[in-house]
C-alpha positions in Angstrom: -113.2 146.1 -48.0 -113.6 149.1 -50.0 -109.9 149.4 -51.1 -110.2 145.1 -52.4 -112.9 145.8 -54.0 -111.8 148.8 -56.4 -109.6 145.7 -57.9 -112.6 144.3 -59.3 -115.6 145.1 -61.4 -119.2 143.5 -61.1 -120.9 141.8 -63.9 -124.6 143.4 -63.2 -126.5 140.0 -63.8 -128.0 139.2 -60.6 -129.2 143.0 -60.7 -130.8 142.8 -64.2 -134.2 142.5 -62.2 -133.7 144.3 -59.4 -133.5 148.3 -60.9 -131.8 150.1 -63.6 -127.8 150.1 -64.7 -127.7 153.5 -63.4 -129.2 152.8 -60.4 -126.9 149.5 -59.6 -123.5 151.6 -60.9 -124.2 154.1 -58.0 -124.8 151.2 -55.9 -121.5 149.5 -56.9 -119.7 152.6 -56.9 -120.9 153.3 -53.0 -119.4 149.9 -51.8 -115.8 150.8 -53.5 -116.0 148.9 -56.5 -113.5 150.0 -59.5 -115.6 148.6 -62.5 -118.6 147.4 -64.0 -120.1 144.6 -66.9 -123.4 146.1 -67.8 -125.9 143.3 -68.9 -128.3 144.2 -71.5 -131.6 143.3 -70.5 -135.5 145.1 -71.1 -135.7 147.2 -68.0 -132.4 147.3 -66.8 -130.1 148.3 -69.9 -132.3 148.4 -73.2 -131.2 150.2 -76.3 -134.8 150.8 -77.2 -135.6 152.2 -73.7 -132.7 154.8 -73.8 -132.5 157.5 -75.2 -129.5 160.0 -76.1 -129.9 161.9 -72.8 -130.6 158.6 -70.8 -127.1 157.3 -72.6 -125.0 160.6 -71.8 -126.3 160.5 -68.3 -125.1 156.7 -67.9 -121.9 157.5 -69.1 -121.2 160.5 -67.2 -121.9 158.6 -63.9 -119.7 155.6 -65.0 -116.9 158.3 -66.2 -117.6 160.0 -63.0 -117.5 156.8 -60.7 -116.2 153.5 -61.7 -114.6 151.9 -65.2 -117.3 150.8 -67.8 -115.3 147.7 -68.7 -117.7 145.7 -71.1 -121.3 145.2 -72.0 -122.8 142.1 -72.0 -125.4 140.9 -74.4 -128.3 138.3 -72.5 -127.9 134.7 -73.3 -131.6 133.8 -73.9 -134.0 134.9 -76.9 -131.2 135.1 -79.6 -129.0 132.9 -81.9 -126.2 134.4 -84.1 -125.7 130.6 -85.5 -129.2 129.5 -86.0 -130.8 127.9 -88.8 -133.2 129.9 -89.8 -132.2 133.1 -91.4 -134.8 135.2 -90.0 -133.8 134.8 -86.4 -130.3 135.4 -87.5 -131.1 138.6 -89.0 -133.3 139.4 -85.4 -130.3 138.5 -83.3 -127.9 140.4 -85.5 -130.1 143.9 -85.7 -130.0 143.0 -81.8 -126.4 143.3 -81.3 -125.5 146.0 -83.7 -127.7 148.0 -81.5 -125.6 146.4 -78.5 -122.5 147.6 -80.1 -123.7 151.2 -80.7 -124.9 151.7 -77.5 -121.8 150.3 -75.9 -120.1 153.1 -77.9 -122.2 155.7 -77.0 -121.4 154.4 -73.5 -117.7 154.3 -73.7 -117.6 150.9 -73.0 -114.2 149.1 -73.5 -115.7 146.3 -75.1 -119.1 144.0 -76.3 -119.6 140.7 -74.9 -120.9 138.2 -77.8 -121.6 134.6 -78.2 -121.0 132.6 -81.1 -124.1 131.0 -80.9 -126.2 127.7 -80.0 -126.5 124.7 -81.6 -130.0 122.3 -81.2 -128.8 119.9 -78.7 -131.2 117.0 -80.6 -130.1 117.3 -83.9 -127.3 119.9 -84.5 -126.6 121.7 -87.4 -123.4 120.9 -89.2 -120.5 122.6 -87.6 -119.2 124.5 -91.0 -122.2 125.9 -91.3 -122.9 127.5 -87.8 -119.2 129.1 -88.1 -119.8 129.9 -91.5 -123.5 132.0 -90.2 -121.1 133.2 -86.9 -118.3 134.7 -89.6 -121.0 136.2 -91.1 -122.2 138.1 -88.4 -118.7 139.2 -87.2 -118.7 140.6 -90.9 -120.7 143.3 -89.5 -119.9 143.4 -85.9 -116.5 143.6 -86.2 -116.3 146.9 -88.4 -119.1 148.3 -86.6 -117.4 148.3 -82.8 -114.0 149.9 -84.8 -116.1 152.5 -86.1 -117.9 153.5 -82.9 -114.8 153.3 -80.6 -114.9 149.7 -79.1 -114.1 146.1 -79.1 -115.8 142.6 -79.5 -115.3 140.1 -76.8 -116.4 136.4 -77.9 -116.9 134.4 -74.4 -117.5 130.6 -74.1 -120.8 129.9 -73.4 -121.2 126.3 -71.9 -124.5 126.3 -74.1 -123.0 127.9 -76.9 -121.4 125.7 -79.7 -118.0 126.8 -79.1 -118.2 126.0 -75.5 -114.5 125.0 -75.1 -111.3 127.5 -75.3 -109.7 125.5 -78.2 -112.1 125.7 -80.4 -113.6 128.9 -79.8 -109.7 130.0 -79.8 -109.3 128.1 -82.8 -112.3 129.7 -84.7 -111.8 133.3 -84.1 -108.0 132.8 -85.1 -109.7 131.8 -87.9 -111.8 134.6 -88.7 -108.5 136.6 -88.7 -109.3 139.9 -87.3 -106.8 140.8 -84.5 -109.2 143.5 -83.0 -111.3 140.6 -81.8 -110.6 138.8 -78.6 -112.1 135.4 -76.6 -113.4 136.3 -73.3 -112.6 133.1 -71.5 -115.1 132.3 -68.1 -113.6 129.5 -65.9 -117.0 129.0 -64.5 -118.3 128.4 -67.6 -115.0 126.5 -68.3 -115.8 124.1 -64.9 -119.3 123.8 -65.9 -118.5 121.8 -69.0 -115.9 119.8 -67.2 -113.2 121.8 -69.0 -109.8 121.8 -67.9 -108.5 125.8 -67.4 -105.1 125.7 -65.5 -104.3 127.0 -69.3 -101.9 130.4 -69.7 -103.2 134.2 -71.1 -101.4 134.1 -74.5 -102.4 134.2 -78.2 -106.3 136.0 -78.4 -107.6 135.0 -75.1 -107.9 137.6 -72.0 -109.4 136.0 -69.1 -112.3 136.2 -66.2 -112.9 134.6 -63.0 -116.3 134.9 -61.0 -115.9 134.6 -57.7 -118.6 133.1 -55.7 -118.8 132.4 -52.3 -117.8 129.0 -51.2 -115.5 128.5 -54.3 -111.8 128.0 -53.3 -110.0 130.5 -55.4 -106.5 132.1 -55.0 -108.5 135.5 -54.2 -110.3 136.8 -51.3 -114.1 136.0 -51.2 -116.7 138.3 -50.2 -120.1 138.8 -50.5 -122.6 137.0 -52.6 -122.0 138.8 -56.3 -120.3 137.5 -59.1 -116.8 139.3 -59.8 -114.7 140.2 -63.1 -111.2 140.6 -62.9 -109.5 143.1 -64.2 -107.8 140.4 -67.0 -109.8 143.0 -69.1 -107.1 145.3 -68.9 -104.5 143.2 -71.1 -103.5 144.6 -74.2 
């Protein structure tokens, strides 16, 4: 089991209340895993409840024993797209601390989402990708200058849930160094059809839960990255 599983890495969500990253890294690391998608969240990975040493010591174990492939940012509490500009700038001072901590990590790259629209009464489109480009304004230039890499997922609640248009958008936004993070979970939660091909911006992940037919081996009850990450 150990040798399958050092082709994967975890995504740490169903541990965000259980202990901290460091504890759950040396956890995954014991049962063979090769990698790891920290999730930020207060009490398990917080940039405002670590400090330099607390950083350098969760680096040195992930350097030590398994691949940091990405942070992940938490999908409640924050909007990137919303209307009012205060909680824009809230969610934005947010994930530029995200970003600098996932540098300070070594992290290959920062899990984002564009955004969510109200589901009563949205906003006009233009305008939440117009508030998103904003945003990426700073993002973007920030995770060069500290050593890593924005990763835009579709987010079945965001408003870009699809690959097209989230595809469609980023190409948009012209900045190469950016890529789409695509989930098929997410993908087959909105009905979406993903038999679709890794070309063009997108990389791609696939959680594996037990009971879903998959072309790959299923064990255990986490959820599972694949190493799609590693694309160029």
């Amino acid at each position: 089991m150990k040798r399958a599983a050092a082709g994967f890495g975890v995504n740490t969500y169903s541990y965000i209340f259980g202990g901290s990253a460091a504890d759950t890294v040396a956890r995954l690391a014991d049962q063979g895993y090769g990698g790891v998608e920290l999730m930020f969240f207060p009490g398990h990975l917080w940039p405002a409840e670590l400090d330099a040493s607390a950083l350098s010591g969760l680096r040195k174990l992930c350097e030590a024993r398994l691949r940091l492939v990405a942070v992940n940012m938490p999908n409640v509490d924050m909007n990137i797209a919303a209307a009012a500009e205060e909680m824009r700038s809230y969610t934005l001072d947010l994930l530029v601390r995200f970003v600098r901590c996932a540098g300070e990590l070594g992290a290959g790259g920062v899990i984002v989402g564009p955004g969510k629209a109200n589901p009563l009464f949205p906003m006009p489109r233009d305008r939440m990708i117009s508030h998103f480009y904003r945003a990426l304004d700073t993002l973007a230039p920030l995770a060069r200058q500290v050593g890593t890499r924005l990763f835009i997922e579709n987010m079945p609640f965001a408003f870009l849930p699809d690959a097209e248009s989230l595809m469609n958008v980023i190409d948009g936004y012209g900045d190469e160094s950016i890529r789409v993070i695509y989930d098929v979970a997410n993908a087959h939660f909105i009905g979406e059809d993903y038999g679709v091909s890794a070309t063009g911006s997108a990389w791609f992940i696939f959680p594996i839960r037990p009971g879903r037919v998959t072309s790959t081996i299923l064990w255990g009850a986490e959820m599972f990255r694949s190493q799609a990450f590693q694309l160029p």
